[in-house]
C-alpha positions in Angstrom: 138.5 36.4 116.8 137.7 37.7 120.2 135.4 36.1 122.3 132.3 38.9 123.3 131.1 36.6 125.7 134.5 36.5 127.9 134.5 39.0 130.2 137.8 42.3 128.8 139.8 41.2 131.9 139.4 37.5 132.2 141.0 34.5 130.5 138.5 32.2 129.0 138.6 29.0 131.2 138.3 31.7 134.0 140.7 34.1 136.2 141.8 37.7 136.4 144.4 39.4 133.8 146.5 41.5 135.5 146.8 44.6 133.0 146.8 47.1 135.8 149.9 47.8 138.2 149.2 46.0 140.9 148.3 47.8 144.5 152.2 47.0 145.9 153.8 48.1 143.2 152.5 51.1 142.5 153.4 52.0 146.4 156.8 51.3 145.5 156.8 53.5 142.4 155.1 56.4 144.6 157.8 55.7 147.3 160.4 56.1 144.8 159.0 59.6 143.9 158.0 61.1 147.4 159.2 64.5 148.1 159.8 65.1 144.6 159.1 68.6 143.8 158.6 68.1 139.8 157.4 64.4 138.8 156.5 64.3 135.2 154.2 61.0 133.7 155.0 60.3 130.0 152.5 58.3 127.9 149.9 58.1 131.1 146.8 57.1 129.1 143.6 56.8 131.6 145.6 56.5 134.9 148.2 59.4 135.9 151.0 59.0 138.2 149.4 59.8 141.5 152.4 62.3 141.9 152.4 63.8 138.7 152.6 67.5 138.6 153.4 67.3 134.7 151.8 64.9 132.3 153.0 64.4 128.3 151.7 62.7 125.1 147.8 62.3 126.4 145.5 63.7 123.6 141.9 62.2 123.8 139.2 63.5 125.3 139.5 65.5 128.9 143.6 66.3 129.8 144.3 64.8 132.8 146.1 67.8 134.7 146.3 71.5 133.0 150.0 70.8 132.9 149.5 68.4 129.9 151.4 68.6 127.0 150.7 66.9 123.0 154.0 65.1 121.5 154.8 62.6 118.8 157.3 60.4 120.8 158.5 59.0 117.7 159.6 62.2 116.2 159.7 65.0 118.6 161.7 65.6 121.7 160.1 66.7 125.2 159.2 70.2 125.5 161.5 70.2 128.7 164.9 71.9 129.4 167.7 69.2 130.8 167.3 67.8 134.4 163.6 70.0 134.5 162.4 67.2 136.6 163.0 65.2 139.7 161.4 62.1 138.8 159.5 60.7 135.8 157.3 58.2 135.2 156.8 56.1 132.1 154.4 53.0 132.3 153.6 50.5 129.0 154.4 53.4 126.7 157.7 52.3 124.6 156.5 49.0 123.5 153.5 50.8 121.5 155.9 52.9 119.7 157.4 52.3 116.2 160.4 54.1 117.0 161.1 54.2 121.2 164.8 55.1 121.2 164.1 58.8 121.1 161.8 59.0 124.0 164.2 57.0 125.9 167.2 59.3 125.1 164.7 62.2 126.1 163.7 60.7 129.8 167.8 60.3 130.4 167.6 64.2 129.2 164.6 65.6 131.1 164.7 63.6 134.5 167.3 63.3 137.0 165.4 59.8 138.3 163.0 57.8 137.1 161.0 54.7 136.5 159.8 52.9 133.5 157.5 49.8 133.3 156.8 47.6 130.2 155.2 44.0 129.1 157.2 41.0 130.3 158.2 39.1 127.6 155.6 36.0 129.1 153.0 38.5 129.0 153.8 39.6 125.2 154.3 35.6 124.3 151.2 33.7 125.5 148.0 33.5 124.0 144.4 35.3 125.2 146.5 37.9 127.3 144.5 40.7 125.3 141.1 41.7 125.6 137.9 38.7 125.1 140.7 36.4 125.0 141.8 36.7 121.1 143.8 33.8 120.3 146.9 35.6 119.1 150.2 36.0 121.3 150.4 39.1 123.3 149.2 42.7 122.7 147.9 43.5 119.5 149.1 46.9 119.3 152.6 46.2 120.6 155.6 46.5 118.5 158.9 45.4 120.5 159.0 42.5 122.8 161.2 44.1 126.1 163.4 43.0 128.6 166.0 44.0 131.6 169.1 42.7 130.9 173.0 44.2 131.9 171.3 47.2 133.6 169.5 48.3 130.3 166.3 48.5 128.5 166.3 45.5 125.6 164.0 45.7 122.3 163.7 43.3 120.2 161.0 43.5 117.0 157.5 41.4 117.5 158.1 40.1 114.3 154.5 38.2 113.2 156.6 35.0 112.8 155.7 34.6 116.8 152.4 33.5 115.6 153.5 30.3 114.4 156.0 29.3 116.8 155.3 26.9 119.8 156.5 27.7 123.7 155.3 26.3 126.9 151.8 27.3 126.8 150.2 26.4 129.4 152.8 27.1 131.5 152.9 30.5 130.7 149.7 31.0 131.0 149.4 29.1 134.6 152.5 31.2 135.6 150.6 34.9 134.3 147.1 33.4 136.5 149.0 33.0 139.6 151.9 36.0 139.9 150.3 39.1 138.8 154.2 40.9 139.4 155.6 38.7 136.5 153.4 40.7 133.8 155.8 43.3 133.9 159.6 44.6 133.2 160.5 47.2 136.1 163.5 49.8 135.9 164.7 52.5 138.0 167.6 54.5 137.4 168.8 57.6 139.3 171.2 60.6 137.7 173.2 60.6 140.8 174.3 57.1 140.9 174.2 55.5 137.5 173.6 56.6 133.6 170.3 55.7 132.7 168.4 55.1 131.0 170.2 52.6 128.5 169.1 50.3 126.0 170.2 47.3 123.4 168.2 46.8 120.4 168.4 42.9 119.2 168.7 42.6 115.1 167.8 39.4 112.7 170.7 38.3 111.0 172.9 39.7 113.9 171.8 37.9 117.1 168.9 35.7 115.9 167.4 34.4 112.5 164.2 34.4 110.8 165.2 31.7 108.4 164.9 28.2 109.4 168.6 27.3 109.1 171.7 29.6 110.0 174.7 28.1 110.9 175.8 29.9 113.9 172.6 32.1 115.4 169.4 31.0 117.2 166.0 31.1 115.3 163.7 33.3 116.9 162.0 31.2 118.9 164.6 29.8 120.5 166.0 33.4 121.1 162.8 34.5 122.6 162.7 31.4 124.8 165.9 32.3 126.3 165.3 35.3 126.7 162.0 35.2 128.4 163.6 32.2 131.1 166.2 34.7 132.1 164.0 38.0 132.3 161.8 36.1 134.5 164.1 35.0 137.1 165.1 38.6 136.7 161.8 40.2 137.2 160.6 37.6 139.9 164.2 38.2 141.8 164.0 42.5 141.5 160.0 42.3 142.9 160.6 40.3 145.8 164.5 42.1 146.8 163.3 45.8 145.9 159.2 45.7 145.7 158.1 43.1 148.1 160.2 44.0 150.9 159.7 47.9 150.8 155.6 47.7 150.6 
């Protein structure tokens, strides 16, 4: 299924996936958190927050600060009191999770500001995004497709249907090869100014079907569709009014 002899960050006909956070964003992110006296990174995998003083939920091999602490987001809360930090950080962990609603209830609790990143919706739709250029849609380990929408954090299920459904391919794909900002979902919230962070989860049968006929909601496709047009004017619009003019 993958292609071994397609370089783990490149598309097969050639070009750079952008997987990383690119150089001006994660500028912005460290601008948002300067002078912060307690930063904590949730879910930081290989790269930490430069900022960190805190890290949570990395478990394999060498911790990457002494700080580090070992949770199951999907079942336990944050060893944290309320408001213990300044700022946190949470970068492409919620969409891996089976169950992200808690961990975003315990950022609200433990930070007084924050930033979370996941997978645009593009990113999670078109093909050979993953490593060796798989032919499947998206992530393989992903669980929720995710969106900004009304100032809140939207999950919908990856349900495997996606396989079979057609969207603009190659448009997707050229759009991913040339803006390497449209990859992601970016949110901010600050406990002084706003309640965050908030979040809608989008059910079958309620807002979308999974059957090929209903007579008053979208199929899935044509859901996801939707949705994806409108996060990506919103994503495009937030980089270049918050991110590209502050870097």
């Amino acid at each position: 299924m993958h292609n071994l002899n397609v370089p783990k960050d490149e598309w097969s006909d050639g070009g750079k996936k952008y997987w990383q956070q690119p150089a001006d964003v994660l500028a912005w992110t460290v601008k948002l958190a300067k002078g912060k006296k307690k930063v904590l990174d949730v879910g930081p995998g290989n790269f930490v927050f430069p900022l960190a003083t805190h890290t949570c939920g990395w478990e394999h091999g060498l911790q990457p600060v002494k700080s580090n602490k070992i949770v199951d987001f999907t079942t336990q809360r944050l060893p944290y009191e309320d408001n213990e930090f300044d700022f946190v950080y949470c970068r492409h962990t919620l969409e891996d999770l089976t169950y992200p609603f808690l961990l975003l209830h315990e950022l609200a609790r433990v930070g007084k500001a924050g930033y979370i990143e996941t997978p645009s919706i593009m990113a999670e739709l078109c093909r050979e995004v993953d490593a060796s250029s798989p032919p499947y849609r998206g992530f393989h380990h992903h669980v929720w497709f995710t969106w900004i929408e009304d100032n809140v954090i939207n999950f919908c299920h990856k349900f495997p249907l996606v396989e079979y459904i057609k969207f603009q391919e190659d448009y997707m794909r050229g759009v991913l090869k040339k803006h390497p900002h449209l990859w992601f979902n970016y949110y901010t919230w600050d406990g002084d100014k706003e309640k965050a962070p908030g979040f809608k989860h989008h059910v079958h049968d309620r807002e979308f079907c999974l059957v090929l006929y209903h007579p008053t909601l979208l199929k899935y496709g044509d859901f996801l569709a939707e949705k994806c047009r409108k996060s990506t004017d919103f994503n495009d619009k937030f980089y270049k009014t918050h991110i590209a003019k502050n870097t």
